[in-house]
Structure formats: C-alpha cells, structure tokens
LUMBAPA-509705 format. One record per residue (C-alpha): y negated, x, z; residue in one letter. Coordinates in Angstrom, 2 decimals. Example, Ala and Ser with C-alpha at 12.3 -4.5 7.8 and 13.67 -1.06 7.14 Angstrom:
REM LUMBAPA-509705
py px pz res
4.50 12.30 7.80 A $
1.06 13.67 7.14 S $
***
This chain:
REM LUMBAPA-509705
py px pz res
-156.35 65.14 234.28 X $
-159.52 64.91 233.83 X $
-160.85 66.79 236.57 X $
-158.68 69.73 235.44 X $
-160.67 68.98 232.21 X $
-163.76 69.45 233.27 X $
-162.57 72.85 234.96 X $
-161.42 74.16 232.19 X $
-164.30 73.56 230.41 X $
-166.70 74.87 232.68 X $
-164.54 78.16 233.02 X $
-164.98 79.24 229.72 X $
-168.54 78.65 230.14 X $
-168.76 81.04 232.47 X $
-166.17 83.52 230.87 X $
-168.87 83.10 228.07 X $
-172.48 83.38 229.64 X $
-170.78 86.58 231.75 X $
-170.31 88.17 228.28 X $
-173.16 87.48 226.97 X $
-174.96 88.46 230.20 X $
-173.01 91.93 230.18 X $
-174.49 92.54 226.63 X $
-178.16 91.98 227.64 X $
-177.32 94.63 229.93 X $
-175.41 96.46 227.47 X $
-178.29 96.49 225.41 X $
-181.52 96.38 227.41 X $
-180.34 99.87 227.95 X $
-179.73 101.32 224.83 X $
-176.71 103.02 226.07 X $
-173.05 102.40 227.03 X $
-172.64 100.99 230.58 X $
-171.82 103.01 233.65 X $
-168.91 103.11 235.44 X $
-169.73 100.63 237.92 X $
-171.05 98.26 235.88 X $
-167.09 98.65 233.79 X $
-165.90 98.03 237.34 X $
-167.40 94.60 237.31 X $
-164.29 93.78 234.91 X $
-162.02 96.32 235.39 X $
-161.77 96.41 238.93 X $
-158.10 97.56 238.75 X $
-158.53 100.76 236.96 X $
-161.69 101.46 238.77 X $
-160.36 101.56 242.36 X $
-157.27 103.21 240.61 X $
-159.94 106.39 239.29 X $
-162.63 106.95 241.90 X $
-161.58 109.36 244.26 X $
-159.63 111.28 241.50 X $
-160.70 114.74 240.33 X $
-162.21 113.37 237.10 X $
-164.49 110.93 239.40 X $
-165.29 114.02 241.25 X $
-166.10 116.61 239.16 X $
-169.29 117.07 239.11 X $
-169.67 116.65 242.90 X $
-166.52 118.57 243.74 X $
-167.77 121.57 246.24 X $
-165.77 124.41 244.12 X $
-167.30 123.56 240.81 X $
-170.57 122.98 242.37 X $
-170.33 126.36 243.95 X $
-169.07 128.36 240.68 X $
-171.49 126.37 238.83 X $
-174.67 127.54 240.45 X $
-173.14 130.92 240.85 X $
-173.46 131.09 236.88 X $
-177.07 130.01 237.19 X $
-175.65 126.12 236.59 X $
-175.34 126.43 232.54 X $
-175.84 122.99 230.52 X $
-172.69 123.56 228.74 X $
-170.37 123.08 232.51 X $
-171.99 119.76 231.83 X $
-169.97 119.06 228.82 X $
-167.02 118.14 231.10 X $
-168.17 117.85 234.58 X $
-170.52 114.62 233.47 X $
-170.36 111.76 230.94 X $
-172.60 112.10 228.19 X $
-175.59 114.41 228.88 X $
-177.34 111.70 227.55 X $
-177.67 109.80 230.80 X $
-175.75 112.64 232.64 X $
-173.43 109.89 234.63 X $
-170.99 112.20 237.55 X $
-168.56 113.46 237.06 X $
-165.30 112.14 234.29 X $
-166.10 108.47 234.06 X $
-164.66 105.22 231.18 X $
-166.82 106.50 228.65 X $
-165.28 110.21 228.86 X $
-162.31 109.00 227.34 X $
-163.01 105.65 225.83 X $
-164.67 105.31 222.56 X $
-168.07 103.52 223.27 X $
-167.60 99.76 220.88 X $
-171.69 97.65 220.29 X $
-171.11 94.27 221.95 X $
-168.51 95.22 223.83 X $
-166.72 93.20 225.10 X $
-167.53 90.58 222.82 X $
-166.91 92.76 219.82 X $
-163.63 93.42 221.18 X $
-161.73 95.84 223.45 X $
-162.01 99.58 223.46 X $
-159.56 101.94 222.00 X $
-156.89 102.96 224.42 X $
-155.81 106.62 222.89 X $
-152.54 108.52 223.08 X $
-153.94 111.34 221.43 X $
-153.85 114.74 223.12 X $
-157.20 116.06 221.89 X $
-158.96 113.62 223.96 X $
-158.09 115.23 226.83 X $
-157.82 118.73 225.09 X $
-161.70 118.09 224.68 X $
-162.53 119.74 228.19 X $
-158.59 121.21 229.22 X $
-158.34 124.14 227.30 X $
-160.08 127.37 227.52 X $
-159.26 130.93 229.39 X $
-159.83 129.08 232.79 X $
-157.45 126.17 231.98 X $
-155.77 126.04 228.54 X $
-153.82 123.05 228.84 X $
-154.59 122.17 225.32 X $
-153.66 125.54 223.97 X $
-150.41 125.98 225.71 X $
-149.46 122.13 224.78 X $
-149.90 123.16 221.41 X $
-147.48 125.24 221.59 X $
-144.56 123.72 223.30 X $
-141.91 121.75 221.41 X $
-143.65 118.14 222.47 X $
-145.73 118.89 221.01 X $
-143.77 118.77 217.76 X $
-141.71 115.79 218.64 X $
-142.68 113.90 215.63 X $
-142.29 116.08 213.24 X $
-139.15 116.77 214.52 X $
-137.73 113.63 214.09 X $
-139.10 113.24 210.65 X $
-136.82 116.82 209.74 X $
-134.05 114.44 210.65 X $
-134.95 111.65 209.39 X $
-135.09 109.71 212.74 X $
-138.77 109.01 212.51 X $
-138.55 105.03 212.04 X $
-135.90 105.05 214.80 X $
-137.37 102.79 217.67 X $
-134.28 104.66 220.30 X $
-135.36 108.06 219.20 X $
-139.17 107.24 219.57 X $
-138.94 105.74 222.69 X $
-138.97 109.30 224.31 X $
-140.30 111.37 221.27 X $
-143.75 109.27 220.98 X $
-146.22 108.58 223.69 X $
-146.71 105.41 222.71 X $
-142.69 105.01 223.04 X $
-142.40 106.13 226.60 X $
-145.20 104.09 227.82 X $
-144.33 101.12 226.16 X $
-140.83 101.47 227.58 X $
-141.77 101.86 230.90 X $
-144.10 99.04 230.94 X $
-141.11 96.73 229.22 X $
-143.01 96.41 226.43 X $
-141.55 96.02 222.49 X $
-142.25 98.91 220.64 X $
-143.27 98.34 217.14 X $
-143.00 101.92 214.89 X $
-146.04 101.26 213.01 X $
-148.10 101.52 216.33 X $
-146.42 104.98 216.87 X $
-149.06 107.88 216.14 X $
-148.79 110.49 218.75 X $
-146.08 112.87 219.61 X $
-145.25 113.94 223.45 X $
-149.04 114.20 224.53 X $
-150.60 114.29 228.36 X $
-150.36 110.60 228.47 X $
-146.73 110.70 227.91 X $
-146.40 112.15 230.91 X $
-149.77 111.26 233.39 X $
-151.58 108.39 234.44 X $
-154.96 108.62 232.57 X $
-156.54 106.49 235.59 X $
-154.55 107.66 238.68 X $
-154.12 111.69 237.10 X $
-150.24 111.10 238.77 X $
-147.03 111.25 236.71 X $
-145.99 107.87 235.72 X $
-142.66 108.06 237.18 X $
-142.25 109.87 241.37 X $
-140.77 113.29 241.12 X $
-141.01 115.91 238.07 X $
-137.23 115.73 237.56 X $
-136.89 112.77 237.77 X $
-139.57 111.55 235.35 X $
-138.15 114.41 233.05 X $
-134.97 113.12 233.26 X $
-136.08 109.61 232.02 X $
-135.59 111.31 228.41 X $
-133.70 114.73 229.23 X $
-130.59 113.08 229.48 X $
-127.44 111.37 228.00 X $
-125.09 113.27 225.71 X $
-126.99 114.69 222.94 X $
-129.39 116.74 225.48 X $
-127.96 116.68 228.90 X $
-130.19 118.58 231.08 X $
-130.73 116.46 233.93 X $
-127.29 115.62 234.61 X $
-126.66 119.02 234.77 X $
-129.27 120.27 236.99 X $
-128.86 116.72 239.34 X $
-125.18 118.57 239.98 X $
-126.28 122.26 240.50 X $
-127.47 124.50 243.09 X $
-131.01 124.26 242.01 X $
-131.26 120.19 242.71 X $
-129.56 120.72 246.27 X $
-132.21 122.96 247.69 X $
-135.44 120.75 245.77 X $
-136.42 122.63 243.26 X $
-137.18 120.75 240.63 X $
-137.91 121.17 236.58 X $
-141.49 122.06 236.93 X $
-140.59 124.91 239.58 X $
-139.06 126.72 236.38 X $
-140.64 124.96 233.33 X $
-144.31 124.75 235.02 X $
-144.85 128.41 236.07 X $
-148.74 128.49 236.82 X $
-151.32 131.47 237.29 X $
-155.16 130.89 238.56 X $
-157.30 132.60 235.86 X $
-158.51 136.14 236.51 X $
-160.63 137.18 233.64 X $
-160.18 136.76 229.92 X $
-157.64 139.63 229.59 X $
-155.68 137.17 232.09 X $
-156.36 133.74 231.39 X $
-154.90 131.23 233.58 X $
-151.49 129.92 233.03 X $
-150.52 126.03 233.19 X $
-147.08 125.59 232.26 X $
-147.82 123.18 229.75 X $
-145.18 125.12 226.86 X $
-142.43 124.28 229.53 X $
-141.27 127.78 228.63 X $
-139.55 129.18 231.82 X $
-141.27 132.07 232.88 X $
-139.42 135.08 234.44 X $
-142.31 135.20 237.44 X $
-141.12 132.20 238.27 X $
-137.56 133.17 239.54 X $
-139.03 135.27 241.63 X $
-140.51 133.05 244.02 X $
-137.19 132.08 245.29 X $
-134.82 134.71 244.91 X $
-134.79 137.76 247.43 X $
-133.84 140.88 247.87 X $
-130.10 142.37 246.85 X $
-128.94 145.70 247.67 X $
-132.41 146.69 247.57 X $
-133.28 145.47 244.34 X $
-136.67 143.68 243.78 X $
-136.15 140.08 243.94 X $
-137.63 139.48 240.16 X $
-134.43 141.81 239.03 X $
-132.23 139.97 241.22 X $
-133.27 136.78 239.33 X $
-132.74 137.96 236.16 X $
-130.01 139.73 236.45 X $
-128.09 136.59 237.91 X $
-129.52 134.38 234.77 X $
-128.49 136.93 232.75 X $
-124.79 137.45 233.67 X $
-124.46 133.76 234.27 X $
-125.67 132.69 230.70 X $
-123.97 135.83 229.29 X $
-120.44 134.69 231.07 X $
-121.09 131.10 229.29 X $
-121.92 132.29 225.79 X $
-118.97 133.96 225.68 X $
-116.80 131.31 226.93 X $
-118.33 128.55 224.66 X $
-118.30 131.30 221.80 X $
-114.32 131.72 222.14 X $
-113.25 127.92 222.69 X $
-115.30 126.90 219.69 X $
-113.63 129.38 217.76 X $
-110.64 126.72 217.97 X $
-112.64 124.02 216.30 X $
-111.70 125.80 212.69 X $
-107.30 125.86 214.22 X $
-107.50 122.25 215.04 X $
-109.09 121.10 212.23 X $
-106.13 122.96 210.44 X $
-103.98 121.18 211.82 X $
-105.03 117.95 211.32 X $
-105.52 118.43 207.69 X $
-102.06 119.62 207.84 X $
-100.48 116.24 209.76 X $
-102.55 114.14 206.82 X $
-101.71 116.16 204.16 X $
-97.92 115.47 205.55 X $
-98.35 111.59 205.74 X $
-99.69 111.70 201.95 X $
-97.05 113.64 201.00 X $
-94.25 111.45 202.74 X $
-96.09 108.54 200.66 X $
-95.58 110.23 197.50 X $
-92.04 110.85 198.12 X $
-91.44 106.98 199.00 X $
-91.59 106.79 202.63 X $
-92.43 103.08 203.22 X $
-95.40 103.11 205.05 X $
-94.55 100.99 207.95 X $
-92.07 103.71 208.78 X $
-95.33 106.29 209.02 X $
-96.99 103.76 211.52 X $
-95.96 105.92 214.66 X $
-97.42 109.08 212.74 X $
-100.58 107.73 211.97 X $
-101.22 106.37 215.26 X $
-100.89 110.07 216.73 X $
-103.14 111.21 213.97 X $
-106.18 108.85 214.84 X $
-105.67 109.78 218.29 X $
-105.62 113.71 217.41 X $
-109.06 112.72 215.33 X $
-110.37 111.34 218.12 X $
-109.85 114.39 220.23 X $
-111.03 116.18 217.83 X $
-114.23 114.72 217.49 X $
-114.63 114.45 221.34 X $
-114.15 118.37 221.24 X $
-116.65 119.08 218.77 X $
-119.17 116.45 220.17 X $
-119.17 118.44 223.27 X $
-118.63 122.38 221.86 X $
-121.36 121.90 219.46 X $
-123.88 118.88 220.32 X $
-123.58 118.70 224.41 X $
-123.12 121.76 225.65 X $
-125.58 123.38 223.06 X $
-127.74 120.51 223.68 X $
-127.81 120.78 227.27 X $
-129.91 124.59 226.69 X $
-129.67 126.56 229.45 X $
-126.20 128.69 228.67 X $
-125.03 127.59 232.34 X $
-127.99 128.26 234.63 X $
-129.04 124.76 235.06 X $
-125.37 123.95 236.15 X $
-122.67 126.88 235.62 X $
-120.18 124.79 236.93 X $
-120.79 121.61 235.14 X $
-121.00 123.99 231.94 X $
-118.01 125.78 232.34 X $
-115.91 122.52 232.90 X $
-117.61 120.86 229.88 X $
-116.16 124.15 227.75 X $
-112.68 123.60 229.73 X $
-112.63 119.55 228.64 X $
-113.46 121.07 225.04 X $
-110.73 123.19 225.14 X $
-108.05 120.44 226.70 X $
-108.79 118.35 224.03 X $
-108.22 121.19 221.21 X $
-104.99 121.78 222.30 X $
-104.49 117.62 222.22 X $
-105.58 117.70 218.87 X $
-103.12 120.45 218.06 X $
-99.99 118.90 219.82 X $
-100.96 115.31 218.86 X $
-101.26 116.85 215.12 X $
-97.79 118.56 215.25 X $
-96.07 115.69 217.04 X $
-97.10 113.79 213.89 X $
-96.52 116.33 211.66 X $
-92.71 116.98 213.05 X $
-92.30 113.07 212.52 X $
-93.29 112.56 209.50 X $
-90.96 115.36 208.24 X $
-87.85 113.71 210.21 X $
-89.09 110.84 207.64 X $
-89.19 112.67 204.77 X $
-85.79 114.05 205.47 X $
-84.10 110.63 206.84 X $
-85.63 108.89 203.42 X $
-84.18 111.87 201.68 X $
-80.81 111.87 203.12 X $
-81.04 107.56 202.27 X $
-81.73 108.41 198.43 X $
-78.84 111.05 198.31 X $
-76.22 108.77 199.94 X $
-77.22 105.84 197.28 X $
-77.27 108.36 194.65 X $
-73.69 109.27 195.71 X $
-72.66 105.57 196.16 X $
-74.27 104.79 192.55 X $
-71.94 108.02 191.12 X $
-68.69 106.42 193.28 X $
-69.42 103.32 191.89 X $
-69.79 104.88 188.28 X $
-66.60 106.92 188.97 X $
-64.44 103.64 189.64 X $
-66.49 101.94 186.97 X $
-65.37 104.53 184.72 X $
-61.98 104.64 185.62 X $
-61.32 101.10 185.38 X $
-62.55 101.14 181.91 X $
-60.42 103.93 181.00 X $
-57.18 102.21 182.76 X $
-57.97 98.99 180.32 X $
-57.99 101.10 177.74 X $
-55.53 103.10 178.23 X $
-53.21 100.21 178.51 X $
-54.30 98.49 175.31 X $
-53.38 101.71 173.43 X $
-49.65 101.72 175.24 X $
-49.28 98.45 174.02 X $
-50.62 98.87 170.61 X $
-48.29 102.05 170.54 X $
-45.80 100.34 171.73 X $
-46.00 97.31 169.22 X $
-46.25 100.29 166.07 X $
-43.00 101.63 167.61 X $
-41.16 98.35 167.85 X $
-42.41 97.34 164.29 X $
-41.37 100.87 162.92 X $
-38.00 100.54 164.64 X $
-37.47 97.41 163.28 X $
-38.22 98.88 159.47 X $
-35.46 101.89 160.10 X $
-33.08 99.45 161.02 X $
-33.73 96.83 158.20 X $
-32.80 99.70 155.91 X $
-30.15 100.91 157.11 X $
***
C-alpha cells in the first residue's frame, strides 16, 4: 500500500512538472506550439493526421506546381500553412483549434462542430464546399426541427445535430443544451483522419436515412441501384473539377442529384444519347408512381367516411338503448378498421412521401408500399361496414324486443281491462237483479 502510495504521488509530479515544462515552451516562444510538439500529448490524433491532405498541403506536388505557376501569391498561404505568422506546413492543430494561454494548464481547447471552420479555406470557385453546404437542406436541420417543434427532442437530434451523430456513435449521452450545430462536415468526416466516420457512403447515410418516417435506405438497399454498387454519393455527390469562374467546380455538397450524373451509367437506347436515356427512365418511372400514389390516396377521404359512418352507428344504437355490452363485437371491428386506417395513411402520406424519390430509388418497393396502402383501405372499408351492418341488426333486434314488450304490456292491459269490466259487469247484474226482486216483491204486496 504504501509503495503504490508513493507511485501515485510521484506520478502526478510528473503529470505536473510536464505541464509546466510544456508552458515554458509554450511561452519562451511567444506563439502557439507546433504540431509536433501537440504530438508529444496527442500522439493518437497526430499519427491519425500526418499523411492526410491537410498535413500535406503545402508540400503536395499539385499545389506546389499551381502555386508557383501564379507567381506563389501570399494569400495560397492562407490555407496551405498554419498561421503566416510562423508559416508551419501545411493544415496543422492550430488550423482548426482555437489557440487557449497556458494551455494545457488553462484547460483544453475547443473542439468545434461548426461548419465555418472548415468553410474558412473550402469554399471558393475552385472548391465551394462551403457555398454548396449552405445550400443543402443539412444545412437547415435545426431550424427545421424548431418549425416542428422537435428541437429539444434528444431522438430527433441525434441525426439532425452534429453534435448528436457524433455523440451517438461514440456511445456517448447527449445532453440538448450542448447541441449548437446543424448537419455540418463533421457530421459526416473525421476532422483528423479526413474519412467518413462510418465505411461506405450508403451506409453511413443510412445511419439516419432510414426507419419509417424517411425511408430511403431501405429502399435503395432493395433496388437495382444497391445490386450493381452504386451508392448515394454516385447520385447525391455529382462532382466537376473547376474550369474557370464561368464554371466553378462542383462538390456535391447540396446532395441535389444532378442529371450529369445518370449519365455515367446509363447507355445508349435506340440511338438515343445515354443522358436522355436516363432521364427519360426517371421520368416515366417517377411519373408511373405519382400517379399511382395520387389515385390510392384519393381513398383516404372514402375510408375515413366510412368509419365516421360505423361510429356514428354505434352512438346512435346507444341512444336508442342498445346495452353496450351487446355493441362489444362492433366496436372491436371499429378499432381494428382505425387501426388500418391509420396504418394506410402512415404509409400514403408520411412513408412513401417520406421516402422522396417517386420510385427511382426502389420502384418496386414503392409500388408495393402503395399496394399495402391500398389493402388496408379496403380493410378499413369492410371492417367499417361489417360493424356498421351489426350494429344495425342491433338496433333492429332491440327494436323488435321493445315492440314485443310493448305488445305484451297492451295484452296484459287488454286482460287487465277486461277483468275489470267482467267484475263490474257482474256487480251491476246483481244489483239489477236485487232492484228487480225488491220491485217484484212491491207489485205483489199490492196486489
């Protein structure tokens, strides 16, 4: 014990002179450290950045060679080192990481979701990551969910925050106040490694394009487009090398599918250029969809019909004395018709819309989503008359029960009545009778 003590003891020491030692440093140079000298504590992220494009960047052959071909301008620079200060190569720490005095004594430095610290050198004609980012709908994920009032929702900002994702992915507890960014690059990208923080476009897509409500990835994962590789960022990604400002480069980053990029893929037909091919297909595909989702959500407004029309039948029967444990059977089809219903709507008007692409992810998987839609429509309408034909067998079995006790309670008045008229109808015989005996007996006194 007390060896371990004495350990302990003398490990913190250490901890402590190293600190103070890396401020001396720190400070005998009047600047922020150098990458290396980072490395001595962050080994981890350091091994994890250095051959990367950003570590290169400066030294990288194609920028040095369009660099001195424009007679090697300061402002390159800007990106291509750290700080022109003490002109460090290429995109080290201090790129990215707001510089802290006394670090790391006076704490760690800030580790930013923000976009516009990478916007800061991706953007521009040659690559306008930044620009085309700000247009996409990640962009606007935030404000989004605040339209909906979702924007304290720790499920919904797990995939429309940055801080979300990453903190899901890295099992860690999200807390809303610590949410500040929307989709941004480091949603999406390793800020050390520059690689997507989950193997294959699709599938790191799918990690939030998915479930119910927005269904994208199971429908692709089925469709003809997953069996042959090509993946989101084939469609969503189209890119373009920069040719002068009057055709700036093109990144993908508004995950906007881009007609050129059907093309690629799809050949000739008939000779027809492989571009019209493309688009024609989408078109007649998503066309053949719209239609079909159009016409089977028409229904929606007949069902719901009828279901008001098997409760408004129940509440009727009710009013008209129907015991309600007789109406058991009828409301038990009636929850299940509401449940169809809402399983129809669910998908006519949240799944399928949801899902985006009108059938050209997956025509098949739409097209048998619409058919399940319609199946359970035409549940809801023969669940809803079943009810509604049982309920009126009630009504008219309770109605035939009140007219046979009416008619028992007018028998039972009829001999009621005629009992009452036999008794008296024999007290006035006898009363006649006793006036006739008493007059008879006068007549004969007389005489």
């Amino acid at each position: 014990m007390h060896y371990k003590k004495i350990v302990k003891i003398f490990s913190i020491f250490i901890i402590f002179c190293s600190m103070f030692f890396l401020n001396l440093i720190y400070d005998s140079h009047g600047q922020p450290p150098s990458t290396k000298l980072c490395s001595s504590c962050h080994r981890e992220q350091y091994e994890a950045e250095k051959n990367t494009k950003h570590a290169n960047a400066y030294s990288d052959p194609v920028f040095q060679a369009a660099w001195k071909s424009r007679g090697s301008p300061d402002y390159c620079l800007n990106c291509h080192v750290t700080n022109l200060d003490y002109k460090e190569e290429g995109v080290s720490c201090l790129s990215c990481h707001t510089w802290i005095e006394g670090h790391p004594s006076a704490g760690p430095l800030e580790k930013s979701f923000s976009t516009s610290v990478c916007g800061k050198c991706h953007q521009g004609s040659h690559h306008p990551f930044y620009e085309e980012w700000n247009q996409s709908k990640h962009s606007l994920s935030l404000e989004t969910l605040k339209k909906i009032g979702q924007n304290k929702n720790p499920t919904c900002l797990h995939c429309m925050s940055s801080e979300g994702f990453v903190y899901g992915l890295e099992g860690k507890k999200l807390k809303v106040e610590e949410v500040k960014n929307p989709i941004s690059c480091q949603t999406c990208h390793k800020p050390h490694e520059l690689e997507l923080r989950v193997g294959k476009a699709s599938e790191l897509c799918g990690k939030c394009h998915s479930g119910s409500h927005h269904p994208q990835f199971e429908a692709w994962s089925e469709g003809s487009h997953a069996v042959v590789d090509v993946e989101c960022d084939k469609c969503h990604m189209y890119t373009k090398p920069y040719k002068s400002e009057e055709e700036p480069a093109v990144t993908g980053h508004t995950f906007e599918v881009k007609n050129e990029a059907c093309s690629k893929c799809h050949g000739v037909l008939e000779g027809i250029p492989k571009l019209e091919v493309a688009l024609r297909e989408k078109t007649e595909i998503q066309g053949e969809v719209s239609s079909k989702l159009k016409k089977v959500s028409s229904l929606l407004k007949s069902a719901e019909s009828a279901l008001k029309e098997a409760n408004n039948s129940i509440s009727e029967a009710i009013k008209a004395g129907v015991p309600e444990e007789e109406l058991n059977k009828a409301k038990l089809l009636l929850n299940d018709s509401l449940k169809a219903y809402e399983d129809a709507e669910f998908l006519l008007t949240e799944t399928i819309p949801g899902e985006g692409s009108k059938g050209f992810h997956n025509k098949a998987w739409t097209v048998e989503n619409i058919a399940e839609g319609k199946a359970e429509i035409l549940k809801v309408q023969a669940l809803s008359q079943e009810a509604k034909l049982l309920v009126e067998q009630l009504k008219e079995k309770h109605s035939l029960s009140l007219n046979l006790k009416a008619a028992q309670r007018d028998i039972e008045a009829a001999k009621n009545q005629a009992t009452t008229n036999l008794m008296y109808g024999g007290v006035a015989g006898l009363l006649i009778g006793i006036v006739a005996g008493f007059a008879i007996s006068l007549i004969r006194r007389k005489e």
